[in-house]
N, C-alpha and C positions, 0 to 999 in steps of 0.2 A: 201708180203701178207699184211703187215701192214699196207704199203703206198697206195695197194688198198684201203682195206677197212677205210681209214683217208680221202682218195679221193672220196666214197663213201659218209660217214658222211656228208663231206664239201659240196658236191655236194645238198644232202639233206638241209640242212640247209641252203642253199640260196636258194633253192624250197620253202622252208617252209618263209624264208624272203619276198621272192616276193609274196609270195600267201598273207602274213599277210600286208603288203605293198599296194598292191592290194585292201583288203578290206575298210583300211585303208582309200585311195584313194576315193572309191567309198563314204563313209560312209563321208570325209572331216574332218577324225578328224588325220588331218595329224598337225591343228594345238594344242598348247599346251593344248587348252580345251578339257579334256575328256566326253563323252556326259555319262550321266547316264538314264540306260532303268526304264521308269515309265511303271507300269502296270494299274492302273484306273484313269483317265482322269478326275479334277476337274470338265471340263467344262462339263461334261452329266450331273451334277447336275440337277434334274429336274427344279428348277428356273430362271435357267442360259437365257433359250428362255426370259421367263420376265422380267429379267436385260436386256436385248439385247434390247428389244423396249421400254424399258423405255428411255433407254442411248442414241436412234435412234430418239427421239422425238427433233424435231425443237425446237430451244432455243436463245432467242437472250437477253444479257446480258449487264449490264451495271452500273458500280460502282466509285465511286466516294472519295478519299482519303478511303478509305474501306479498311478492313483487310480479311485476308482468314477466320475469324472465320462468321465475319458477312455475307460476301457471301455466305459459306457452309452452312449454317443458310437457309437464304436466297431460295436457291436452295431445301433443302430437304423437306424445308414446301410445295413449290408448286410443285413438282413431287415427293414428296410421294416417296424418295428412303432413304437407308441408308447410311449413309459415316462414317468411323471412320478415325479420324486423330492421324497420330502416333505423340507421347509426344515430339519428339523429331525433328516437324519441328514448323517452326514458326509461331502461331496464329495469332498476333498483328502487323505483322507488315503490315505499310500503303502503298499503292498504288491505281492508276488510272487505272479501267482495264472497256472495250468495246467490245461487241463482237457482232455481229449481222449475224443472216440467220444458225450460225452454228446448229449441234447437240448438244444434252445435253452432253453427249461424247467428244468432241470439246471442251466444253467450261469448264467444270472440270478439261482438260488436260490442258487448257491454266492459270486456275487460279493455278493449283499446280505449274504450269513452274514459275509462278510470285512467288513464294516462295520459291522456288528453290528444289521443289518436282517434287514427280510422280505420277499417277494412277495405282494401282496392284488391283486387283482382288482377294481376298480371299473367297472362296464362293460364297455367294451373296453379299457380302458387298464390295461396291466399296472402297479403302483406299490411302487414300494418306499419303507416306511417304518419305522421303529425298531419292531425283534422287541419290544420290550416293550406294545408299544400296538397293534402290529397286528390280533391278533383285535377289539379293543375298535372299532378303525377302519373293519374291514371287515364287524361288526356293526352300527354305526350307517350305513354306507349300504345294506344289505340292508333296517334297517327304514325308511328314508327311500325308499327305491324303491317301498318297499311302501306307503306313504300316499302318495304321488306319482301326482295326476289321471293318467289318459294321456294326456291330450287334453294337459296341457302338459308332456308328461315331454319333448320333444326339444330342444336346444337346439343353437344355432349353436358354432362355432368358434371360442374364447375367449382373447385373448391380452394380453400389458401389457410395456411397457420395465421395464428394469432399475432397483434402486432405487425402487421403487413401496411405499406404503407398504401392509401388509397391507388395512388398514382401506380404504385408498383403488380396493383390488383389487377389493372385495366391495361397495363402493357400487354402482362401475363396473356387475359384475358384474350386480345387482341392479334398479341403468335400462334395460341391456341388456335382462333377462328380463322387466322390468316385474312387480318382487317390493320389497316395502318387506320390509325387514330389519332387525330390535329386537335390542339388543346390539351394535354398532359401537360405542358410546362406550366402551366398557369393555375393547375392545383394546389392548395394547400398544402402542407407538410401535417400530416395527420398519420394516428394509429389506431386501425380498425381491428374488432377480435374478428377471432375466425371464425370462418362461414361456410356452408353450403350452399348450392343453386343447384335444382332438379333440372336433368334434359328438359328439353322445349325447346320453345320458339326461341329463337337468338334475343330476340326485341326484346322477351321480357328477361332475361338476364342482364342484358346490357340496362335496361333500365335499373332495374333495383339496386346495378352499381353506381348511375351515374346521380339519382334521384337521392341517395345520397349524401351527393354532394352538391344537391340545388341547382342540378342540370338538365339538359334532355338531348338526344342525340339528333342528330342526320344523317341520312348517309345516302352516298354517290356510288351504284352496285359496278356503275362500267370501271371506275379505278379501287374499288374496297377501299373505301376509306371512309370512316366514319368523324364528321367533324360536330363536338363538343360548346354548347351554347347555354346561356342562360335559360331556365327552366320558366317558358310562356306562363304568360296567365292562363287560366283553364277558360274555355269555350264550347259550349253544346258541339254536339259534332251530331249530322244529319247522314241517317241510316233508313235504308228499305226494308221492309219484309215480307213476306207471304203473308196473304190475309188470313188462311188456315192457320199459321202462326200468333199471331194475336190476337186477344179475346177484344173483341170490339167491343163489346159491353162494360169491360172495364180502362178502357182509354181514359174516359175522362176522370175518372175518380185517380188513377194512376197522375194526369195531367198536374192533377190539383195538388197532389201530392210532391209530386216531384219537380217542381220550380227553379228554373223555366225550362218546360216543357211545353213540345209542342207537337201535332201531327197532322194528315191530314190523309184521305184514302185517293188513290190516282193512278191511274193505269193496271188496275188489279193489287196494288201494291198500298202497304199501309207505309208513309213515310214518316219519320220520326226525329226529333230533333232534342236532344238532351244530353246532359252529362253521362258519362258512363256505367256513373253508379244506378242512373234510373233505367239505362238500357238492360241494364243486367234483370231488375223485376219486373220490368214491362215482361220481357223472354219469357220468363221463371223464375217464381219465388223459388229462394231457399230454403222457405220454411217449408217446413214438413206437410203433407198432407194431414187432411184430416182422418182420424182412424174410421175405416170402417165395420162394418159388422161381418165381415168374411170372417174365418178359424184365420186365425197364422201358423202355415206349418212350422212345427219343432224342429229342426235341425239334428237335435240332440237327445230324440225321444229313444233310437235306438244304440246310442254309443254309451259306452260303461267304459268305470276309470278304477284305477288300482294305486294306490299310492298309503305310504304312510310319513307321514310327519308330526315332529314338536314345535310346536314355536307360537314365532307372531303369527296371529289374525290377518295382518297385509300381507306375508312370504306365499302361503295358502291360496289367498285371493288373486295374485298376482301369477300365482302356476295354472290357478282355473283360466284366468285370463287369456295366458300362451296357448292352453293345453286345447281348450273348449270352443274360442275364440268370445269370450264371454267380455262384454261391457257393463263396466258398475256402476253405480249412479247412486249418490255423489260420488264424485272422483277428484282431489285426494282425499284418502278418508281424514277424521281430525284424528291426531296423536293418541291420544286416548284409546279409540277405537282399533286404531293399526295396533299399538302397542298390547293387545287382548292377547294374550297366553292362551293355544289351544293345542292337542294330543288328537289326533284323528288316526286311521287304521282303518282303509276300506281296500275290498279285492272284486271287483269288476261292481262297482256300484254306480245306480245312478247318476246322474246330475243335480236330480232334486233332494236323494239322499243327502249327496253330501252335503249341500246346503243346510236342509233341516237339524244335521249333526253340529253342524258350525252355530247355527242359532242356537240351540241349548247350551252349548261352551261359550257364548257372549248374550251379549244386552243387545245382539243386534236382530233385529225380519228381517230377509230374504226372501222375495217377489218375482218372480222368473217369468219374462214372455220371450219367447224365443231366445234371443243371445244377448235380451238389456235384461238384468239386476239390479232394482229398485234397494236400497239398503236405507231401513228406518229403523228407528227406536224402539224398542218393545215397551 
């Protein structure tokens, strides 16, 4: 009777092995990475659409002995986005870098690769921090948004001077939100320059503070208090979506691409298991569509401009810029070309006028489709 029911058990229990085995399988987390179920999805953020075509915007780029600080510069003054860069990759250092025809998307990814960074996503705030920690970075704020009340996910506009000590950033930070925060004693004694943080979600501010400093948060909403932990390894994190949502036709070529990845369709729902950088292109590229053969309407087909000036070639460019809402490409120009001596004198003239006046006073063509300025060599 024994030896039945021990033959029983056993029998069970490799039923129960192959069933868990099984799911296992289906799900691919046959490898050492356990995937962890996220419940609310950074990317609905209502902004999220307007990063997307900011990011999708044609960008053609080009820098010359330049550091990542002057490019990022650079870049956020004429598309108008935000970047924050983590303290702990490198500003200064010098490089040649070119990029032409890409997306703005593109060419952020290619200036962080020169510094041996990456692009993460924290809300709306596009961030670049050190390739080696970035999935681990941009998983702990996925799951910090995801335990984050919504009743107190928004917060204000978060800034501090220069030389501010880390610790003393995060107290700040803290009174502001009205959040006691465990672990401040155990920071380093360090001095960070000053910085900006755009309104948003709490989570992704408090991250890019604490990310940092090679941490990641917690936090207990019934007593506000956020407590301060070493920054996890990074791990797939399993998300749902609307089948309408995903193009199923490119699942797998996406899959193969973004390693490890994984999904599977169930309940009307496509589920998904991957790092967050791959959930972001599964959603939507940021790269640009592809153009089509529609007209683009002109913006600027019926406005006329008045103005007279001397000077440099960039002072000119850079009032079209305000005045017009005009984008240049390449942006910065090379010295040489900024530095161009020109005398202009127009009273309600085109746009395209005044362009063609500024090419006969330089060495440079002026290509105009709606509000991008292609600028070549003649």
């Amino acid at each position: 009777m024994r030896s039945c029911v021990a033959i029983r058990r056993s029998g069970l229990r490799r039923i129960c092995v192959i069933f868990a085995a099984s799911l296992l399988t289906l799900w691919g987390i046959a490898n050492p990475l356990a995937a962890q179920r996220i419940q609310s999805n950074p990317l609905d953020e209502g902004q999220i659409p307007s990063l997307r075509k900011t990011l999708g915007m044609p960008c053609s780029f080009r820098a010359k002995n330049s550091s990542l600080r002057s490019a990022i510069e650079s870049l956020t003054t004429i598309y108008s986005i935000q970047v924050w860069i983590d303290p702990n990759v490198d500003l200064d250092r010098s490089f040649d870098f070119e990029s032409k025809g890409d997306s703005l998307a593109e060419v952020l990814d290619e200036l962080a690769a020169a510094s041996d960074a990456s692009i993460v996503w924290l809300g709306v705030l596009v961030t670049i921090v050190p390739s080696t920690s970035s999935n681990a970075i941009e998983s702990s704020y996925w799951r910090l948004y995801d335990t984050w009340p919504k009743s107190m996910s928004k917060t204000r506009e978060f800034s501090w001077e220069d030389a501010t000590s880390p610790k003393a950033i995060l107290t700040e930070w803290g009174e502001t939100n009205r959040w006691n925060i465990d672990g401040l004693a155990s920071i380093d004694f360090d001095l960070w320059r000053g910085g900006k943080l755009p309104a948003g979600p709490a989570a992704a501010q408090l991250t890019c503070l604490v990310s940092g400093l090679k941490l990641e948060a917690e936090i207990d909403a019934d007593s506000r208090t956020i407590t301060l932990k070493e920054l996890s390894a990074a791990v797939p994190l399993r998300l749902s979506y609307a089948q309408n949502r995903i193009d199923k036709k490119e699942l797998e070529t996406w899959a193969s691409r973004w390693s490890p990845s994984r999904w599977v369709i169930r309940d009307q729902k496509v589920w998904v298991e991957a790092f967050p950088v791959a959930h972001r292109h599964l959603v939507a590229s940021p790269i640009r569509p592809k153009p089509s053969n529609a007209t683009v309407k002109d913006p600027l087909s019926n406005q006329r401009f008045t103005f007279e000036f001397e000077g440099r070639l960039l002072t000119v460019l850079e009032t079209l810029a305000a005045q017009a809402k005009l984008k240049f490409s390449p942006w910065p120009l090379e010295r040489s070309v900024a530095d161009s001596r020109v005398s202009v004198r127009f009273a309600q003239a085109s746009i395209d006028s005044i362009l063609e006046e500024l090419s006969k006073q330089t060495s440079c063509q002026f290509k105009r489709n709606a509000l991008e300025v292609q600028i070549d060599p003649k």
